[in-house]
C-alpha positions, 0 to 999 in steps of 0.5 A: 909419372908426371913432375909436379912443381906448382908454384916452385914447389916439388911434388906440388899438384894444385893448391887452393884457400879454402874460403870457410876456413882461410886455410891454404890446402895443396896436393902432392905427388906424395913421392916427388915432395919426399914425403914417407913412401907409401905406394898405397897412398901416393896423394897427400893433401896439406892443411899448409896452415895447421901441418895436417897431412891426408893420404889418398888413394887417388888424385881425384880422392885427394882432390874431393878431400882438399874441397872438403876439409873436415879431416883436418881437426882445426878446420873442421872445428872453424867449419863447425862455429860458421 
């Protein structure tokens, strides 16, 4: 697999603001950023702001999630009041 360090950050993939909410949100190879091994799930996307952790399948599903936070109750709740 691939190494991933965006921005100094191992297992770091991309990371984006979302402008709705202001929040930072990255994707991680789940392994190489020592998050909990679950080979099912090896994509985790980060609310960096609120500690939220998403696991997907697939990076193109983490990527779908990461433009859309709605999983991450806070940012949800800002999304709802804009």
């Amino acid at each position: 697999m691939k190494r991933y360090s965006k921005h100094g950050l191992a297992g770091c993939v991309d990371r984006k603001l979302i402008r709705a909410t202001g929040s930072p949100m990255s994707i991680y190879a789940a392994d190489q950023a020592e998050f909990e091994d679950d080979p099912e799930f090896p994509w985790a996307v980060v609310c960096e702001t609120h500690g939220i952790i998403l696991r997907a399948e697939t990076l193109r599903l983490a990527r779908s999630h990461m433009s859309r936070p709605e999983w991450c109750e806070e940012c949800s709740h800002q999304l709802d009041q804009s």
